[in-house]
C-alpha positions in Angstrom: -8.7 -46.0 -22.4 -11.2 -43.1 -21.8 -10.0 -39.8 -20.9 -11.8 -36.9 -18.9 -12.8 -34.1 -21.2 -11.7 -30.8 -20.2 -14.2 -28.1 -18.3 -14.1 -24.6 -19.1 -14.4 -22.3 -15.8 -15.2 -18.5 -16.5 -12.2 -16.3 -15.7 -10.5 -13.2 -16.8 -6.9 -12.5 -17.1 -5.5 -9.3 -15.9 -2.4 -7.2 -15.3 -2.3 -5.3 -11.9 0.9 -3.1 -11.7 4.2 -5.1 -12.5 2.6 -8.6 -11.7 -0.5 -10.4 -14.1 -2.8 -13.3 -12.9 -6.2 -15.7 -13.6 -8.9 -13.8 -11.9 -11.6 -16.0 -10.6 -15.6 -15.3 -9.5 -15.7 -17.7 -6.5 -19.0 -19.1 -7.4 -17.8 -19.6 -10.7 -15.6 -22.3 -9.5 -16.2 -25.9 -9.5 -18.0 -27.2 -6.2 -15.1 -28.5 -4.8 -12.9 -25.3 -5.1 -15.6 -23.2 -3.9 -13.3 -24.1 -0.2 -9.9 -24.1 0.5 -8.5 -27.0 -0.1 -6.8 -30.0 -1.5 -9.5 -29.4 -4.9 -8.7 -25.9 -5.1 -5.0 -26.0 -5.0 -5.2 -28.5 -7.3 -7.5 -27.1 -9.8 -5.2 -23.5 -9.4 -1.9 -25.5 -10.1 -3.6 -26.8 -13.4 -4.8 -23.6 -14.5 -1.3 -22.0 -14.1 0.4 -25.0 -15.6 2.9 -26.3 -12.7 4.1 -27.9 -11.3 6.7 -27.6 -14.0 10.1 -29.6 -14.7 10.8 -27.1 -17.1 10.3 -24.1 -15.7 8.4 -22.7 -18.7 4.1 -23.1 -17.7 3.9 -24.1 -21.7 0.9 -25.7 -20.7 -0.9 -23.4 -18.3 -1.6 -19.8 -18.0 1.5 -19.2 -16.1 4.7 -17.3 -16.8 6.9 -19.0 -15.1 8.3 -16.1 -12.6 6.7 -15.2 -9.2 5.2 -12.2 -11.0 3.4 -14.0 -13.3 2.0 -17.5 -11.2 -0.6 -15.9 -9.6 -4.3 -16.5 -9.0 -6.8 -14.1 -7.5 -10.5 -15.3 -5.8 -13.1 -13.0 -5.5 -16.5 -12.9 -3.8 -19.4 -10.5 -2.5 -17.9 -9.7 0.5 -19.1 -10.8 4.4 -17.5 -8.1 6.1 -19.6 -5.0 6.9 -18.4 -2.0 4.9 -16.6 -3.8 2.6 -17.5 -5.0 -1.1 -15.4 -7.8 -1.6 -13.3 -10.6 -0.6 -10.2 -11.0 -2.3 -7.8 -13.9 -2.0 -4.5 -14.2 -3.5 -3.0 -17.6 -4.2 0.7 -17.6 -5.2 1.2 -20.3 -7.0 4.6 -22.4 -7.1 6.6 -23.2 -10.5 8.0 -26.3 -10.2 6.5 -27.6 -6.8 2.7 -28.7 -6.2 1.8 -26.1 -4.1 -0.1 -22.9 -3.8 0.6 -20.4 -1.0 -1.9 -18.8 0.7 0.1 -16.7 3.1 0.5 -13.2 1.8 -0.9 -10.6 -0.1 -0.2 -9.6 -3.8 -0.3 -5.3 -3.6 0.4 -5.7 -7.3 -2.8 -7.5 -8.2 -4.7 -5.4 -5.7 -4.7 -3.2 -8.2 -6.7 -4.8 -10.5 -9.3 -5.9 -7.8 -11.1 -2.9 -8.0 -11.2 -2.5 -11.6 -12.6 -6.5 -11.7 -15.0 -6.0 -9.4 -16.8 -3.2 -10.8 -16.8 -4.8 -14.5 -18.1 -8.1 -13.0 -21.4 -6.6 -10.8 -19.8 -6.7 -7.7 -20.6 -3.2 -7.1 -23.9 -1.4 -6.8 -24.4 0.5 -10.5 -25.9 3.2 -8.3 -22.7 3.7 -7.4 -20.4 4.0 -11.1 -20.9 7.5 -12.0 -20.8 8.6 -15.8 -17.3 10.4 -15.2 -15.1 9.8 -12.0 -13.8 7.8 -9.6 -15.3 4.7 -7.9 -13.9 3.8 -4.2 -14.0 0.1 -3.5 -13.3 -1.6 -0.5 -11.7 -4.6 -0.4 -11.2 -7.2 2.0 -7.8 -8.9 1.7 -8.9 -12.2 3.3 -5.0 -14.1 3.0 -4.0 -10.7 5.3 -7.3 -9.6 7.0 -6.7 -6.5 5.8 -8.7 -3.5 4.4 -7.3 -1.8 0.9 -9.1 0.5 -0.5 -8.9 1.6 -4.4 -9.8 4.6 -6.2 -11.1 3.0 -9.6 -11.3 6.0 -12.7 -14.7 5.4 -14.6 -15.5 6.8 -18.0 -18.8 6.7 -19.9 -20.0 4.2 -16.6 -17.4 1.8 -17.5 -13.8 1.3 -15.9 -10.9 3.4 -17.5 -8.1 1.3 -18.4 -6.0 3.1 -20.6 -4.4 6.7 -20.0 -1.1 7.9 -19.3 0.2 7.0 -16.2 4.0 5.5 -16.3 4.8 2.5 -14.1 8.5 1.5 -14.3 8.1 -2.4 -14.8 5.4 -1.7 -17.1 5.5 -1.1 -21.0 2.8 0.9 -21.6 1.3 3.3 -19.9 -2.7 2.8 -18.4 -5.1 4.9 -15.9 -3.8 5.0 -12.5 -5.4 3.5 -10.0 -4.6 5.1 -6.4 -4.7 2.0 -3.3 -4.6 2.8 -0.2 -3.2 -0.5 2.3 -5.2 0.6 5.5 -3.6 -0.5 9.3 -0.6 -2.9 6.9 1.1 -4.3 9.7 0.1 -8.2 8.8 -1.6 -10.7 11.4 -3.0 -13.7 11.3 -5.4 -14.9 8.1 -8.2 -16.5 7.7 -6.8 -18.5 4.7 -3.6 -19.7 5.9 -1.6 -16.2 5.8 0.2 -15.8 8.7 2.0 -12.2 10.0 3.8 -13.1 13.6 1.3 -10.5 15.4 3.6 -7.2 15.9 4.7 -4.8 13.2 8.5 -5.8 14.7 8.2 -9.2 15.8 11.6 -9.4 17.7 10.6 -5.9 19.6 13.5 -4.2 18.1 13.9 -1.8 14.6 17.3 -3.8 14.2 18.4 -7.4 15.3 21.5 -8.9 14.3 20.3 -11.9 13.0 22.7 -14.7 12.5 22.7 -16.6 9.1 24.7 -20.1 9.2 27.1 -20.0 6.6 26.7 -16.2 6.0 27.9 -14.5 9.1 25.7 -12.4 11.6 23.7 -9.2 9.7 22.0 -6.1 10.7 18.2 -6.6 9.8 14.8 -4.6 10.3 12.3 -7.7 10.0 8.8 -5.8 9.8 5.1 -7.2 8.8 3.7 -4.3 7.1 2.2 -5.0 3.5 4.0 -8.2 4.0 6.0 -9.9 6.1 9.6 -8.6 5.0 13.9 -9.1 6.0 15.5 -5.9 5.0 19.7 -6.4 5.1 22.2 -3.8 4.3 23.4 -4.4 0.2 27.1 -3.8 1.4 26.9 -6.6 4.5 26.1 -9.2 1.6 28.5 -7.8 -0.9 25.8 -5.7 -3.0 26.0 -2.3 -4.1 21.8 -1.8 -4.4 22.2 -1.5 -7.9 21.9 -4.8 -9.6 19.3 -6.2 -11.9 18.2 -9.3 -12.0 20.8 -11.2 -13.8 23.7 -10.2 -11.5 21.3 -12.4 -8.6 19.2 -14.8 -10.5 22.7 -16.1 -12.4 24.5 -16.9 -9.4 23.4 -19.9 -7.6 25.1 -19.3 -4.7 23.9 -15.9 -3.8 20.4 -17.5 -4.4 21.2 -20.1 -1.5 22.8 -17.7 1.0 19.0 -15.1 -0.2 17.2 -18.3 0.9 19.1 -19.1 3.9 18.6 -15.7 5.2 15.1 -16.0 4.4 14.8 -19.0 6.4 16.7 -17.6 9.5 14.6 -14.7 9.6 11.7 -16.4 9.6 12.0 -18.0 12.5 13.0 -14.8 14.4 9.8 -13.6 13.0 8.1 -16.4 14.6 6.8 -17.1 10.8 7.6 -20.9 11.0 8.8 -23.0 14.2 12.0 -24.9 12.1 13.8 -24.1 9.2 12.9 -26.5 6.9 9.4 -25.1 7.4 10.3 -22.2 5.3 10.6 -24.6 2.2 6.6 -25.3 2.6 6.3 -21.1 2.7 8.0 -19.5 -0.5 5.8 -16.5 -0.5 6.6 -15.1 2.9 8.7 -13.5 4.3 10.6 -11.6 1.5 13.9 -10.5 1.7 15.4 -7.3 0.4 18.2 -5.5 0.9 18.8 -1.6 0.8 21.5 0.9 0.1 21.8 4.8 -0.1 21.2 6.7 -3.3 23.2 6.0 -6.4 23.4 6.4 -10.1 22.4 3.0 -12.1 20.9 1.9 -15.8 17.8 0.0 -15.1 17.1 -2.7 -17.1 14.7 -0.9 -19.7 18.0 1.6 -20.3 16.5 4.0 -18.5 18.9 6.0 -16.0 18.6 6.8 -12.6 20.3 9.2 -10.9 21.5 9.2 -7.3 19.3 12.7 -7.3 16.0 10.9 -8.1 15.6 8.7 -5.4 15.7 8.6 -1.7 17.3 4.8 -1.1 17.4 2.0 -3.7 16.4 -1.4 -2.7 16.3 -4.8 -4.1 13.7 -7.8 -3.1 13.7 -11.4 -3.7 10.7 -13.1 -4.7 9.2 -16.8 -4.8 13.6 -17.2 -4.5 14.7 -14.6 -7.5 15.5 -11.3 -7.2 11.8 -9.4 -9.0 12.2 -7.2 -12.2 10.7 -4.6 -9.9 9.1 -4.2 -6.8 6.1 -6.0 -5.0 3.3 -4.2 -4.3 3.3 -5.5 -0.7 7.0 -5.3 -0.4 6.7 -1.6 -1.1 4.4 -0.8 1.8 6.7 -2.6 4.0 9.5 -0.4 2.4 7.1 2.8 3.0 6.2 1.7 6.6 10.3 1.1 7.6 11.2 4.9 5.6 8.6 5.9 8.3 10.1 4.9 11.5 13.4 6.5 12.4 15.8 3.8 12.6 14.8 1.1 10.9 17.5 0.0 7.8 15.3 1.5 5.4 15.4 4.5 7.2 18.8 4.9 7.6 19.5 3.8 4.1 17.5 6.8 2.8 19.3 9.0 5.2 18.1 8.2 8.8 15.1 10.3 9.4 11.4 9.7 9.1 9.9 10.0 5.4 6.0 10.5 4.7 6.9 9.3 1.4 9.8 8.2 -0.1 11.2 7.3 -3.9 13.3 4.4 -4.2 15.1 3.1 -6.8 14.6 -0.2 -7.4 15.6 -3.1 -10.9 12.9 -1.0 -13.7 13.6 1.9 -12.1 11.8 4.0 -9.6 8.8 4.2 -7.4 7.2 6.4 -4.9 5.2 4.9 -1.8 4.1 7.0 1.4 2.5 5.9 4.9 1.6 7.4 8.0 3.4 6.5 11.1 3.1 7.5 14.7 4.5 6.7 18.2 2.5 5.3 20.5 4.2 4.6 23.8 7.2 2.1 22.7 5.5 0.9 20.1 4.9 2.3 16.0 1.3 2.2 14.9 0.8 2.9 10.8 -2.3 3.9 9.7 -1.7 3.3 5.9 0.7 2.9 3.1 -0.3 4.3 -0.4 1.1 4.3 -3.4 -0.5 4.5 -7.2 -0.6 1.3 -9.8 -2.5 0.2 -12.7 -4.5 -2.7 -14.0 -6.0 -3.8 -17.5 -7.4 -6.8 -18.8 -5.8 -9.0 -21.0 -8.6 -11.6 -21.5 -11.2 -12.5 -20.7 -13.8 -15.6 -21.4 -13.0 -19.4 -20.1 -9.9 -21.1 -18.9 -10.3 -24.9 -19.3 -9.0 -28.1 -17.7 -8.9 -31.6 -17.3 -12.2 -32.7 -15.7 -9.9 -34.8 -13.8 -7.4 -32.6 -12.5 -9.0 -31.9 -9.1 
């Protein structure tokens, strides 16, 4: 029997803030990926090594946790006054499928920094010393982000000492700024349900079979996000991830919560659609300030933050925070009223600290009223990104 030889596809691997992924040139893809698609998907699920029966990605790039099953596409970009096109596919662990519906702000991060290191960006442009500002069209969103990229001697600065809880080591900060974050409709499958408050209220009570009826602020800013009160779900807002990801049922009842308030987002027309969308919405849940260990040992005080909040991800609660879900948190801390809002005290914050698994982060937006309606201009908050490696992943010839 004759078996395909394996191809090798030019890609590099990177860290971007608490999440790492295969970071593709769109032309360097094979012919048949070069469009969304069945090949693509395909060719993506082989790279990262699902799906997986095992729930390991021994034979893939992959981690095996949402944070670490990603896959980033990028491309000279068509828009005027942008550079690139960046596309984020998340991809599933043990289930053949890629989801194209949201944005990774983590991995945004390290779009900038790519896309100066791989000639996407005039050299005219790279000073010696100093910053480089790339724009960047999130095409899963249709979004604009824009990152402040450090350069040193003309090349990108990766290492320096900015701390990001999450992260082990420290790296040069790169400053994004999430411009207009309430989500809409993508171009590649991503989907927002239109409004910043899809329902037209900054609280529902959204009924969960089998969990009771709960307060929640559902909001597409960053991402399309459920925030629920910790102490309605019998959470204090200071776990870590074992005290979630151990117990099967709360996983269920995250889930089923996830799948009700999708629909009340107008995300997916029946439940069992929600199954075919792991990515979006996420679900989080938020409490006032209070003292906790995070998982590195590190203590936080009820002092240093303004609100803690937890967030599920890909169905387990994240080490951390998404990038994306912390816009959405920044957007809610800026509207009076929302959960997150009231959680850190029930005013409107330009910027708030909140604690989170690995401890704490800061994230700020700008909000204003217009009419009965909220409008956000932009979220921002600061990251960092480094490559890992760089070269060829390979695959089966076949395997798309």
């Amino acid at each position: 029997m004759i078996h395909a030889p394996q191809i090798k596809i030019p890609a590099v691997y990177m860290r971007g803030g608490t999440s790492k992924g295969v970071f593709f040139r769109l032309q360097d893809l094979p012919e048949a990926a070069q469009v969304p698609g069945a090949a693509r998907d395909r060719l993506l699920l082989r790279v990262i090594g699902s799906p997986d029966p095992y729930a390991k990605h021994i034979d893939g790039m992959g981690g095996a946790t949402s944070s670490t099953s990603k896959t980033v596409i990028v491309a000279p970009s068509t828009r005027p006054g942008h550079d690139v096109d960046y596309l984020f596919g998340q991809v599933a662990i043990d289930k053949p499928f890629v989801d194209w519906s949201g944005n990774c702000g983590n991995l945004s991060a390290a779009v900038g920094p790519y896309a100066i290191a791989n000639g996407f960006i005039d050299p005219a442009r790279i000073p010696d010393h100093g910053t480089v500002t790339v724009r960047i069209w999130q095409a899963n969103i249709n979004k604009t982000i824009v990152a402040h990229v450090p350069v040193v001697n003309g090349q990108v600065q990766e290492t320096g000492d900015f701390e990001l809880d999450g992260v082990t080591f420290p790296a040069a900060e790169v400053m994004l700024e999430f411009m207009d974050p309430a989500a809409e409709a993508g171009e590649n499958g991503g989907e927002g349900g239109g409004a910043m408050f899809p329902t037209g209220h900054l609280v529902d009570d959204l009924e969960v079979p089998g969990v009771g009826t709960l307060k929640a602020t559902m909001i597409n800013a960053g991402i399309p996000t459920v925030f629920v009160n910790a102490a309605d779900i019998g959470y204090t807002g200071t776990e870590l991830q074992d005290a979630v990801n151990g117990d099967p049922k709360a996983l269920a009842m995250f889930e089923t919560i996830r799948a009700y308030g999708a629909m009340r987002m107008g995300l997916i027309a029946h439940v069992e659609d929600a199954a075919l969308r792991q990515h979006t919405p996420k679900v989080a849940f938020v409490a006032p300030p209070a003292g906790y260990t995070a998982s590195s040992g590190k203590r936080v005080e009820a002092g240093d933050v303004d609100l803690l909040v937890r967030a599920l991800s890909m169905g387990k609660l994240h080490h951390a925070m998404m990038g994306t879900a912390a816009v959405a948190i920044g957007t809610a801390a800026a509207i009076p009223g929302t959960l997150v809002s009231l959680a850190a005290g029930g005013r409107a914050h330009e910027a708030v600290r909140f604690g989170h698994p690995s401890g704490t982060l800061r994230v700020g937006a700008e909000a204003r009223q217009e009419g009965a309606d909220w409008v956000v201009t932009k979220a921002v908050m600061s990251r960092s990104a480094r490559v890992l490696m760089e070269g060829w992943v390979r695959v089966p010839a076949d395997a798309f």
